[in-house]
C-alpha positions in Angstrom: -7.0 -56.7 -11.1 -6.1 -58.8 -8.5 -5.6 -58.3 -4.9 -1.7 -57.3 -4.8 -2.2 -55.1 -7.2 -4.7 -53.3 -5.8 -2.8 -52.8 -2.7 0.3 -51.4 -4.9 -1.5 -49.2 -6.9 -3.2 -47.8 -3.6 0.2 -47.3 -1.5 1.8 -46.0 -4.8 -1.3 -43.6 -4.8 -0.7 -42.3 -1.3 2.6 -42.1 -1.3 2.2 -39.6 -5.3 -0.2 -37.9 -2.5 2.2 -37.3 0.0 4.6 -36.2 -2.4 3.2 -33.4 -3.8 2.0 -32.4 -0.6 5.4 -32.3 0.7 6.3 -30.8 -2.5 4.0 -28.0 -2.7 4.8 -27.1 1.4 8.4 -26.8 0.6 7.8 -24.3 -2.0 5.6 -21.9 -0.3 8.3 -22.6 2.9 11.1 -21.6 0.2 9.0 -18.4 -0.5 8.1 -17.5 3.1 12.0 -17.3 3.6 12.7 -15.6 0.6 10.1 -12.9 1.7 11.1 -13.0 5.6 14.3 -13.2 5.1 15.1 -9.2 4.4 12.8 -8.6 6.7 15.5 -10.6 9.5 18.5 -9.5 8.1 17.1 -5.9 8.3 16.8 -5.9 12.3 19.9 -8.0 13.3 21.9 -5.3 11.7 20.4 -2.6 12.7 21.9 -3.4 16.6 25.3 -3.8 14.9 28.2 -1.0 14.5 29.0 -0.4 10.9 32.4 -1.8 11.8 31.1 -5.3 12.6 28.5 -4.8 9.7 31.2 -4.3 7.1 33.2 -7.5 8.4 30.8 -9.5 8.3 27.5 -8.4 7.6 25.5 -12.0 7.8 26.7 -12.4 11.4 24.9 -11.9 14.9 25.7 -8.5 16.9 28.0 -8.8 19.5 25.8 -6.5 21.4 22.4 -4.6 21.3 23.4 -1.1 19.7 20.2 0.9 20.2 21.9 3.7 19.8 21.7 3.4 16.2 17.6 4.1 16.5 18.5 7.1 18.5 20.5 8.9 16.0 18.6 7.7 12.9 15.6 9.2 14.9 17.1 12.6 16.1 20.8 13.1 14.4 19.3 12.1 10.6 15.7 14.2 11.4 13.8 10.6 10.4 11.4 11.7 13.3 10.5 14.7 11.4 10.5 13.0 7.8 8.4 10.5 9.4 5.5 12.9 10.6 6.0 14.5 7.5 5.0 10.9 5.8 2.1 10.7 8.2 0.5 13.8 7.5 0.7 13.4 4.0 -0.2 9.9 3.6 -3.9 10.7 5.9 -4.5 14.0 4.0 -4.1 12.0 0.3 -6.2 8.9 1.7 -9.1 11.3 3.1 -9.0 13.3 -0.6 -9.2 9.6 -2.4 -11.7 8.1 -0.6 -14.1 11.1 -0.7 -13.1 12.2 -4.5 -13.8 8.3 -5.0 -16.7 7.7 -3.0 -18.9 10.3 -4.7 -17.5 9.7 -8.3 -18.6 6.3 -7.7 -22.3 7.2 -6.9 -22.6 9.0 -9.9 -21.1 6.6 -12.0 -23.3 3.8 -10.4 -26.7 5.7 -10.1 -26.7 8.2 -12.6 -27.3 8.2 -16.2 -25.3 10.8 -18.6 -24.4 10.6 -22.1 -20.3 10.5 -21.6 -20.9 8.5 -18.1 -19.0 5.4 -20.2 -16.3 7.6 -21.6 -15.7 8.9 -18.0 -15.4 5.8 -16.7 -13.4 4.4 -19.0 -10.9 7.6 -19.0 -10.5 7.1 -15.0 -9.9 3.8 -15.0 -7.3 3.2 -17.8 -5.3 5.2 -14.7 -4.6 1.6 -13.4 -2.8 1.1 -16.8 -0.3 3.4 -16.9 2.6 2.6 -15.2 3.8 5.3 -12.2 7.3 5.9 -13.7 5.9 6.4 -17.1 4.3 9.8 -16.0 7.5 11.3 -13.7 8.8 13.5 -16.9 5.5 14.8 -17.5 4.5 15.5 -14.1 7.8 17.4 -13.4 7.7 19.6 -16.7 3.9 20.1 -15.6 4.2 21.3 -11.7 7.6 23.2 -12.5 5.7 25.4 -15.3 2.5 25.7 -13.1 4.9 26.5 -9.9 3.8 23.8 -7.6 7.4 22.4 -7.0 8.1 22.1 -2.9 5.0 23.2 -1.5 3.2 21.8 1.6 0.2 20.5 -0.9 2.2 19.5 -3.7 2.2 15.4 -3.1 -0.6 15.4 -2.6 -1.7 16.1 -5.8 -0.3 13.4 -7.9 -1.1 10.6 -4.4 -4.8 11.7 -5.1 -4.8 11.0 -8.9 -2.8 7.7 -9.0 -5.3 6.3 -6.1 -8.4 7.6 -7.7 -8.8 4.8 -10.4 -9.1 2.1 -8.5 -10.8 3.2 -5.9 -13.6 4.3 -8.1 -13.6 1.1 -9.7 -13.9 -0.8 -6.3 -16.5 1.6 -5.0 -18.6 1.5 -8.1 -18.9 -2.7 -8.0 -20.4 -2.3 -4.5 -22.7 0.9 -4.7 -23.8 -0.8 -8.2 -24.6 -4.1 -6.8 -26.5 -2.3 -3.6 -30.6 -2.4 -4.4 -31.5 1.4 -5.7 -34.5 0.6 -3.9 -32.8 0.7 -0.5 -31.9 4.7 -1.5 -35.4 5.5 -2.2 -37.2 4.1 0.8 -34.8 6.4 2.6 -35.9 8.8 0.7 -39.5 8.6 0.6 -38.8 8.3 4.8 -37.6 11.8 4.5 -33.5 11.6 4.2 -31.8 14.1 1.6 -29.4 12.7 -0.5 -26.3 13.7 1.3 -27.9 11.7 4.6 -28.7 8.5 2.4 -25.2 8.6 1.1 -23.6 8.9 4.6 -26.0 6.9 6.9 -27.2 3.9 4.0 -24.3 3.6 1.4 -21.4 4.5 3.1 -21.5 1.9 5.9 -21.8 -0.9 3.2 -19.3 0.2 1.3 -17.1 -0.7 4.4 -14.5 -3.5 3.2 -14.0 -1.3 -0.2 -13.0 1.6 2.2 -10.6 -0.5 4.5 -9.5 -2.0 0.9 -8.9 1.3 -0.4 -7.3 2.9 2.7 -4.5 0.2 3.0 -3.5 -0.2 -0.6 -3.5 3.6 -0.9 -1.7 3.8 2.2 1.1 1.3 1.5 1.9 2.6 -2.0 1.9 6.5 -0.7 4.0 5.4 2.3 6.4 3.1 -0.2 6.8 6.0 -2.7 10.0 7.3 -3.6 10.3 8.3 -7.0 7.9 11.1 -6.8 8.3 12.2 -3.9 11.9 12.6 -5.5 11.0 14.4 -8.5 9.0 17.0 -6.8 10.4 17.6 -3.0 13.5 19.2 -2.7 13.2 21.8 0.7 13.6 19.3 3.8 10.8 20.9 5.2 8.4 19.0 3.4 10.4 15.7 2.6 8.8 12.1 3.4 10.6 9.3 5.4 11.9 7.4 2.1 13.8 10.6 1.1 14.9 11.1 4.5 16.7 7.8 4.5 19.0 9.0 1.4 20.7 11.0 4.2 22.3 8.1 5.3 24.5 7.7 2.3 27.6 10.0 1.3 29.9 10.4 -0.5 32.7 9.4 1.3 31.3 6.6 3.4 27.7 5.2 4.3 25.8 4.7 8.2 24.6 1.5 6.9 23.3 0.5 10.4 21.4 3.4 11.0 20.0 3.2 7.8 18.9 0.1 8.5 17.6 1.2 11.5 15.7 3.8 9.6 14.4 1.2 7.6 13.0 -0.9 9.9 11.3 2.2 11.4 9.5 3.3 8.0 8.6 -0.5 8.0 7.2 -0.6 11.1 3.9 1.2 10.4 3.5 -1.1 7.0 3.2 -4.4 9.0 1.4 -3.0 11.7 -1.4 -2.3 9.2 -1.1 -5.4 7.2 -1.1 -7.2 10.4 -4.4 -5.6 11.6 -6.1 -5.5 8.6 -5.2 -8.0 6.2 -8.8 -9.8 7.0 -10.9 -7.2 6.2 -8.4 -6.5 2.8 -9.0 -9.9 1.7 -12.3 -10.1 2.4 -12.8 -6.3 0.6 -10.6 -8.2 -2.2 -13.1 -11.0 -2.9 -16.4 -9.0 -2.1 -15.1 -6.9 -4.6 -14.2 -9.0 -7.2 -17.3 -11.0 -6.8 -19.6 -7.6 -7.1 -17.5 -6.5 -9.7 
């Protein structure tokens, strides 16, 4: 090959480099404003009045209506749906990550004759898809009474995030040293103190895993919460926002409003915590 050619099939090289460089940056760019996008469209129009939203909803707002937070906050009760949300959100993530946590020891350390049939049982619950089980569950809490009570969500939050965080918790007690347990307890420590002051603080990116995964998808949910709420006492924030829409005509700024509050705590999580979820992610997947 001589010189020239050399030279050509270099810059031609470069330039297939640059290409798909620039290629593969415009597609994740496409994405990012697919998936920020709402997300923008969502605020601006949560300042607007519903007259200016419903003559032209991709414009700017004249002015800053903040007045539309206000009333989703007080005149639609979202303030009341949202500690209502809060609440049960924390009392479902402390029941799955305690529920899960000891599970996971005995699955991990302990040898049973069903221990594989156990396992197997809990964790075909990341199989089953959520709305395949909302007929069931409502023919099963309205026959057992448990319709519209302060405790009933948190039932069916607990069960759908037990699965997977037994799964997760089990790769990392199973891939901790045994021997580590029984120094601790040959030093004197009980097996409640070995589980609380040896296992429990390496299990640290499972729980931070667990806890923001269980807490987006509780916080997200509206189909159950749907199914079995129906006194306003005990509503969450995404049933709260179906006040917003009647019959006659629709607040679609304050519901937008209302929407960027429930969002709020979402991205304020994500944001704080998406290192330690991904690194929980790959320890976990790499124990597993």
């Amino acid at each position: 090959m001589s010189s020239n050619n050399k030279i050509i099939f270099i810059n031609t090289k470069v330039i297939f480099h640059k290409f798909t460089r620039l290629l593969a940056y415009s597609v994740v760019l496409f994405f990012i404003v697919i998936d920020i996008y709402p997300l923008i469209f969502m605020v601006f129009s949560s300042f607007k009045t519903n007259s200016e939203f419903l003559s032209n909803m991709i414009a700017l707002p004249n002015a800053l209506h903040f007045e539309n937070y206000t009333n989703a906050w007080r005149v639609a009760k979202i303030g009341r749906f949202f500690v209502n949300s809060v609440y049960i959100t924390s009392v479902s993530i402390i029941l799955v990550l305690t529920l899960s946590f000891f599970a996971s020891y005995i699955f991990a350390r302990q040898k049973f004759r069903i221990r594989g049939l156990l396992y197997t049982y809990f964790i075909m619950g990341m199989l089953i898809p959520m709305h395949a089980i909302l007929v069931p569950l409502f023919l099963l809490f309205s026959k057992l009474n448990l319709i519209n009570k302060w405790y009933t969500l948190f039932l069916p939050y607990t069960a759908i995030g037990l699965p997977y965080a037994i799964y997760l918790f089990e790769s990392f007690i199973k891939a901790i040293p045994a021997e580590i347990e029984e120094s601790a307890v040959i030093d004197g420590a009980n097996n409640l103190q070995t589980l609380a002051g040896i296992l429990l603080p390496m299990c640290k990116p499972a729980i931070v895993s667990v806890t923001i995964l269980v807490f987006i998808n509780i916080w997200n949910d509206f189909a159950i919460a749907l199914v079995l709420i129906r006194d306003n006492s005990f509503k969450t924030i995404q049933l709260g926002l179906t006040n917003f829409i009647g019959q006659m005509a629709t607040q679609y700024t304050q519901l937008m409003a209302a929407l960027f509050i429930t969002t709020v705590p979402v991205l304020i999580t994500y944001f704080i915590f998406q290192d330690k979820l991904t690194k929980g992610m790959i320890a976990g997947a790499l124990k597993g």
